[in-house]
Structure formats: C-alpha cells, structure tokens
DOKOL-943451 format. One record per residue (C-alpha): x, y, z. Coordinates in steps of 0.1 Angstrom, whole numbers, plus 2048, in hexadecimal, padded with zeros to 3 digits. Example, Ala and Ser with C-alpha at 12.3 -4.5 7.8 and 13.67 -1.06 7.14 Angstrom:
87B7D384E
8897F5847
***
This chain:
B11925C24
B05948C12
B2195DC05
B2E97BC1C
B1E999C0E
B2D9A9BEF
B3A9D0BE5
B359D8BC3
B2D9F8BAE
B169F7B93
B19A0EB7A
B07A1BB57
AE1A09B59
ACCA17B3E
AB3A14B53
AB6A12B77
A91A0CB89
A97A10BAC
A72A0EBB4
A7EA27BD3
A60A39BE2
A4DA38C09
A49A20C19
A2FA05C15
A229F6BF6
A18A08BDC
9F7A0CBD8
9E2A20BB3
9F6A3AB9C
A16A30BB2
A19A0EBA4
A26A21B85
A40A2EB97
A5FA1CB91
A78A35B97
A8CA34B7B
AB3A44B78
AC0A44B57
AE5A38B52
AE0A30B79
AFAA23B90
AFEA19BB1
B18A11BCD
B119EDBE4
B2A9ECC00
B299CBC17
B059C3C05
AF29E2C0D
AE79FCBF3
B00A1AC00
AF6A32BE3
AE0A32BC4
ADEA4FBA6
AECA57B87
B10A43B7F
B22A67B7A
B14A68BA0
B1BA46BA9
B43A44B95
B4DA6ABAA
B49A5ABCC
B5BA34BC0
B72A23BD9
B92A18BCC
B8A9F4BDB
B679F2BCB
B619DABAB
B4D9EDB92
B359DBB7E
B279E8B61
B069E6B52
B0C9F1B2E
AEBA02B2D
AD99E2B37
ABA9E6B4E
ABE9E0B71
A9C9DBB8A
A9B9CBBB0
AA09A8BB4
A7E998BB1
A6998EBCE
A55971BC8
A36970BE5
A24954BDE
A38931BD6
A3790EBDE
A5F903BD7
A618E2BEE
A518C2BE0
A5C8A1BD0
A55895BAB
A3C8ABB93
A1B8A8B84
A248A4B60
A0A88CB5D
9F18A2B68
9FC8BBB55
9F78A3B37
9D389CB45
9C88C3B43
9CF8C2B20
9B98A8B18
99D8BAB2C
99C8AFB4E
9998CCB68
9B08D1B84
9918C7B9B
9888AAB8C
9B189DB8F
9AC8A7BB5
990893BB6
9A1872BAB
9BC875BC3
9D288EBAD
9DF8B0BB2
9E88BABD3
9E9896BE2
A0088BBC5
A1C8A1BD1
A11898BF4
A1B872BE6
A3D87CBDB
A45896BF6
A3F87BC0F
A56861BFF
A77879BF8
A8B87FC13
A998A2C22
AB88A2C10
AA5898BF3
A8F8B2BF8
AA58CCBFF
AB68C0BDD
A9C8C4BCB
A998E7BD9
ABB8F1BD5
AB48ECBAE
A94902BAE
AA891EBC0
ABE921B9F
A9F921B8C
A96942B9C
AB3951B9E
AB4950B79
A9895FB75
AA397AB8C
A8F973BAD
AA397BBCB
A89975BE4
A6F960BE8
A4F950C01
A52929C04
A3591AC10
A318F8C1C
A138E0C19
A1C8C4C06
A258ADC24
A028B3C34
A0D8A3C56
A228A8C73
A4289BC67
A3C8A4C46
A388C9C4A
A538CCC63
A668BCC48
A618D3C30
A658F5C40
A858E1C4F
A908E3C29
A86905C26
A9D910C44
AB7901C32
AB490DC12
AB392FC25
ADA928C32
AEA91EC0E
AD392EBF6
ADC953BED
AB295ABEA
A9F961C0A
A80946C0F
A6C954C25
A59933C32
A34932C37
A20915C45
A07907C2D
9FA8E8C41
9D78EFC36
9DF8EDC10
9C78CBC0F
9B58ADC24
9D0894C21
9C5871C14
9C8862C36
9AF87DC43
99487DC24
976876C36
97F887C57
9888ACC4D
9858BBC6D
99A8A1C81
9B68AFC69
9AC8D4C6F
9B38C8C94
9D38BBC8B
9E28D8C78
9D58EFC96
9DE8DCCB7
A008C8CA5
A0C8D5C89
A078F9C95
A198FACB4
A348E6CA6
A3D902C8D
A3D91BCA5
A54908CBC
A6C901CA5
A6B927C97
A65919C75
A4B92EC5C
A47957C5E
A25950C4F
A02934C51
9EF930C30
9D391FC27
9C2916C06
99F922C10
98A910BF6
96F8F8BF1
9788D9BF6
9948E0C0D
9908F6C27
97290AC2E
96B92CC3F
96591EC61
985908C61
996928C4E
98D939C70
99991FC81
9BE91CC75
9C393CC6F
9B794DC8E
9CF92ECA1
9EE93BC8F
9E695EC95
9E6956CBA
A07940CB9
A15962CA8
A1995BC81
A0E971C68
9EF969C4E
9F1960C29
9CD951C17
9CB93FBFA
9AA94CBF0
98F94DBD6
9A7939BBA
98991DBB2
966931BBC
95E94FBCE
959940BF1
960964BFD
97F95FC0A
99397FC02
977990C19
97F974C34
9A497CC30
99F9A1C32
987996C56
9A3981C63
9BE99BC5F
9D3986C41
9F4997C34
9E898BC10
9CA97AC04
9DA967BDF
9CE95ABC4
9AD971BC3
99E963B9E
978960BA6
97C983BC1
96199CBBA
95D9C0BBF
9519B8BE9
9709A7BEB
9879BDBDE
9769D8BF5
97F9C4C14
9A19BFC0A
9A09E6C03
9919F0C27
9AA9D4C39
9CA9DBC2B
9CD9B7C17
9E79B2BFA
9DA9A2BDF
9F6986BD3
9E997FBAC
9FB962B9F
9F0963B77
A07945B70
9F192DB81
9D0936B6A
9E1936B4D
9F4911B58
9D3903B62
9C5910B40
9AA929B4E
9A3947B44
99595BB64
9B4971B6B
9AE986B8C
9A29A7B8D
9C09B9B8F
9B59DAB82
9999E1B96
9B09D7BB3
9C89F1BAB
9ACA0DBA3
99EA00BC8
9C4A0ABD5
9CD9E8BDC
9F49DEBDF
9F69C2BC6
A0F9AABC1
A1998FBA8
A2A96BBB3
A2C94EBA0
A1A935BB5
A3691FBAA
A298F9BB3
A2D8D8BA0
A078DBB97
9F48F8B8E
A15912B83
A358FEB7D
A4691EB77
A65930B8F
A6694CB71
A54973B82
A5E981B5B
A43967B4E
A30974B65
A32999B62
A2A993B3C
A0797FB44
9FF99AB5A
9FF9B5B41
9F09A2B1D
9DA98FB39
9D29A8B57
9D99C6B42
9F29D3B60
A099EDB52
A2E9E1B50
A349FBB6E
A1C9E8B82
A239CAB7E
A4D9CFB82
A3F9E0BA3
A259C2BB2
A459A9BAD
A5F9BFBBD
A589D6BD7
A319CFBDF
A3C9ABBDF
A569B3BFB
A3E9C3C11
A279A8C0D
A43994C1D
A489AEC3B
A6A9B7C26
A669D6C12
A7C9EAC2C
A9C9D4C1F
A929CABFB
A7D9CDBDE
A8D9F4BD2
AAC9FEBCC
AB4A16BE7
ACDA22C02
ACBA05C22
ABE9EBC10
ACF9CEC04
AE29CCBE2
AC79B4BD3
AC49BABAF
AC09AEB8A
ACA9B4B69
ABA9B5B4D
AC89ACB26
AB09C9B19
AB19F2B18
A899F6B26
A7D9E8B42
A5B9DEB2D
A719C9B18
A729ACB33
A499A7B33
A499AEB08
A62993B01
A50979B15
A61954B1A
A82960B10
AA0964B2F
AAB984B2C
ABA985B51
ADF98DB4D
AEB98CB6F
ADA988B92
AED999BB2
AE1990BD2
AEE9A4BF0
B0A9B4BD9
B15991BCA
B11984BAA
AFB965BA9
AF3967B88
***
C-alpha cells in the first residue's frame, strides 16, 4: 500500500527551481526559465504544495505540528518525470550488449532472433509475481535517481495474455510503489516469432484482441508503436493507432529512431501526444510536429547505449518552438539505464541543450507529455509535494558531474522515499 500523504516544511535550498510558470509545456526562451528562489522554502501539508518562496517567508507562517526539513543550502528541483520507459521484462541482454562491442549492429542481433524477441523469451517464461518483482526493484532504481513519475509501457509479451500480464504488473506497481507509472500499451513493439511471416495477421490481433481487451479492463492511459522498418509500417501505423484513438486512448509513436520513414510527420497527422525517439527527423518533420502540437520525447541514452552517434535535433526543435522532453527509454536492450541525471548531462556535451533546458524537458514538459503537468513537474501551490534534492549548491552541477549520485533525498507526496 502507498504511504498516506506527508506534511513537511522545507526550509533553506540554495537553490530552489520551481520551474513555476503557465500553463502548458514550455516551449523557446521559456525553457530557460527555471524559476529559481534563493535560500527557498516551502510548506507541504497532507502532500500538496501549500506555499512556496523565500524560507524567511516559508519559517513566518510555520505550524507548530509541521516537521521542518532542512536543505542546508542544497539544491532542490521537481521530482523527475520520466516519459518514455520500458520497466516490465524478465532477464537482460548482457550478451548482446557484449555483441555491440565486438561490432554487430542492433539490426543485425534483431535479425538473428535477438533484441526485442529475446526479452519477449524471458518475459514469457517469468511469472506475474516474478515480474512484478523484478519491477519492484527497478522502482528503487529510479527513485534514487530522483524520478518520481514515470510512463511504463508494455510490449514485451507481444500476445494476449502476455500484455494483459504486463500492464497487470504495472497496475500493481502503481498500488505499492510511491512513483506514478502511467501505463501505455505497446503491443506493436515487434512481429512476435510465432507471427514472422504473417505480419498483418498480428496487426489484426493487436487491433481486434489485444486492443479491446485493454480497454475493458481500464488498463493503459496511452497505445505506442515502434513505427519502423521492419516492424510496423505507415499503413499498419494508421491502423493501430487510429483503432486506439477510437476505443479512447491517447497516442505515443516511437518514430524515426532507425531511418527516416517519416514518422514524426505521420504522428503529427494522426494527432500523437508525443512522437519519441526522433534521431533520423528532418527539418519537414520537425515542422509537422511544430504545426500539430507534438512533443518531441528525445531519449540520448539509447544512442549513446547502442554506440551511435546521430543524437536528435534538439536544437532546431527548440528554435521551431517545440516542447521537448528527455526520458530514458529505460529497456533491457538499447538503454539499460533508470538514471534522468545521466541523461540531462548527454543532452547538453551531446545535444548541446542548456542545463535550463534540459532540467525543464525532464520535469515539467515531461509531465505534460503525460497529461500531468496541472499536479507535477514544478514546485507550486496545488500540486503535489514531489521533489528532490540535490548534494550540490547549482543546479548545473547534476549534468557537470555526470555518473556520480548526487541525489540526497527524494520526497514523494511530502514523504521521504529517499
């Protein structure tokens, strides 16, 4: 069961970002805009933000019943929101992993029955509890990084009972985990083996079963699909996509990771929330995604796991207006990593996003992207008491000293988890 919601003052932050602004994601010169209070405080009562400003502001207006915490002039930022991640799956890829390094491509282990299906393998074989387990374990992982909230796709069971078996684990992780998963349906991730040479009998089983079965049981917020060659073209793209639209979810797009098969336009035509990944996008694409109202989801950590060097385009995407966000794409395969601080730094030596930015794509943007940013992702009055903080006087500090934990403490609504 999740803790009853805490009450807690926090007091003296050398920094206090609150990222608190209009609504909506921020979009050009306002993803600088981190709203930062020196020696900031703040007042949670029963997990709600009840008042944020300075902590001479914050220490006047003190209950006597309140526990004060103090931050010692530590920096102190949202909890992060983590939009793109793949958290449910049995056994790793550590063999692949091995593989890369001795050259082979992440196609070429597709091809010979890696990747994807590997994890398909295991998934299948571990049970729920297993599962959830397994998941349970992960969770920590994030939270010590300081991720509060997070997407948690399916798509590696890749049939009826399989899916349903995952975003099973996904409800409960959401009932004893202190993060929020927001689950998404990803049964279009890849043909299953049993399906190889009959791709479009499977397209008709993730629309006319696997589909309504979600719905029914009121399991995933979200359908994705890993628009691609070699998995699931524009036409069957339309297909699944447009089905879970109807049946009322929301749309997410794996798109343009491998080639540009002008999939972030297609997302932008079929009305997707996000269109993620984004590597081979172009200048048309990020002009549709402009003109639609699509967040880009860059996940750096996967190029730089799978040894590329084609990092999106995130600059021209911000000078285009675009609301970027950053995930980790956390998945046993292509970016084995629950850690948005390893992430913020390859966006800035690798993206060239300005510390600002980048804080601002994995905290507020990223909660928006998640149909979320009126509760989280800034530290404001209303929202919940979801926050982090940091071993460090400057906010920049957590992307300059990459690879090193510098999260002190982790509260989600009011509570130390951390």
């Amino acid at each position: 069961m999740k803790k009853a919601a805490g009450s807690i003052a926090l007091l003296h932050a050398g920094q206090l970002l609150t990222l608190a602004g209009p609504r909506g994601g921020r979009l050009g010169p306002a993803m600088r805009e981190l709203g930062i209070i020196p020696d900031g405080g703040m007042l949670v009562r029963n997990g709600v933000i009840e008042s944020v400003g300075s902590s001479e502001e914050i220490a006047r207006q003190l209950p006597n019943d309140i526990d004060v915490v103090e931050a010692r002039g530590r920096v102190v930022l949202p909890g992060f929101v983590d939009a793109h991640a793949h958290p449910v799956f049995g056994g790793n890829r550590v063999d692949e992993f091995e593989l890369r390094a001795g050259g082979a491509s992440y196609e070429e282990i597709a091809a010979r029955g890696g990747g994807i299906r590997s994890t398909v393998r295991k998934t299948r074989a571990a049970s729920e509890a297993e599962l959830l387990s397994l998941a349970r374990n992960r969770a920590e992982w994030f939270l010590h990084c300081g991720t509060t909230t997070m997407e948690a796709k399916s798509g590696y069971g890749l049939s009826l009972a399989e899916e349903l078996k995952i975003l099973r684990v996904v409800r409960q992780l959401n009932e004893t985990s202190p993060i929020e998963f927001v689950p998404t349906f990803l049964g279009a991730h890849a043909i299953p083996e049993e399906f190889r040479d009959r791709p479009d009998d499977y397209v008709d089983c993730v629309v006319e079963e696997m589909l309504p079965a979600v719905v029914r049981q009121n399991l995933a917020e979200y359908c994705d699909i890993f628009s691609e060659r070699g998995y699931f073209d524009a036409a069957s793209t339309r297909r699944v996509l447009g089905a879970a639209k109807a049946a009322g979810l929301k749309l997410r797009m794996h798109a343009d990771q491998l080639t540009n098969s002008r999939a972030a336009a297609l997302a932008a035509e079929l009305g997707a929330v996000t269109a993620d990944h984004l590597e081979q996008t172009d200048t048309a694409g990020i002009a549709a995604m402009k003109g639609a109202g699509v967040q880009p989801v860059l996940l750096p950590a996967s190029v730089y796991s799978l040894g590329s060097t084609r990092y999106p385009q995130a600059r021209a995407m911000i000078e285009a207006g675009l609301a970027v966000v950053l995930a980790t794409d956390f998945n046993p395969g292509s970016s084995p990593t629950p850690s948005i601080p390893m992430v913020l730094s390859l966006a800035v030596t690798q993206m060239k996003m300005l510390p600002a930015e980048a804080v601002t794509a994995a905290t507020i943007n990223g909660a928006y992207s998640l149909g979320r940013g009126d509760r989280i992702g800034s530290l404001e009055p209303g929202k919940r008491g979801n926050f982090c903080v940091f071993d460090c006087e400057d906010y920049r500090e957590i992307a300059y000293w990459f690879a090193l934990p510098l999260v002190h403490s982790v509260y989600v609504n009011g509570n130390r988890e951390v």
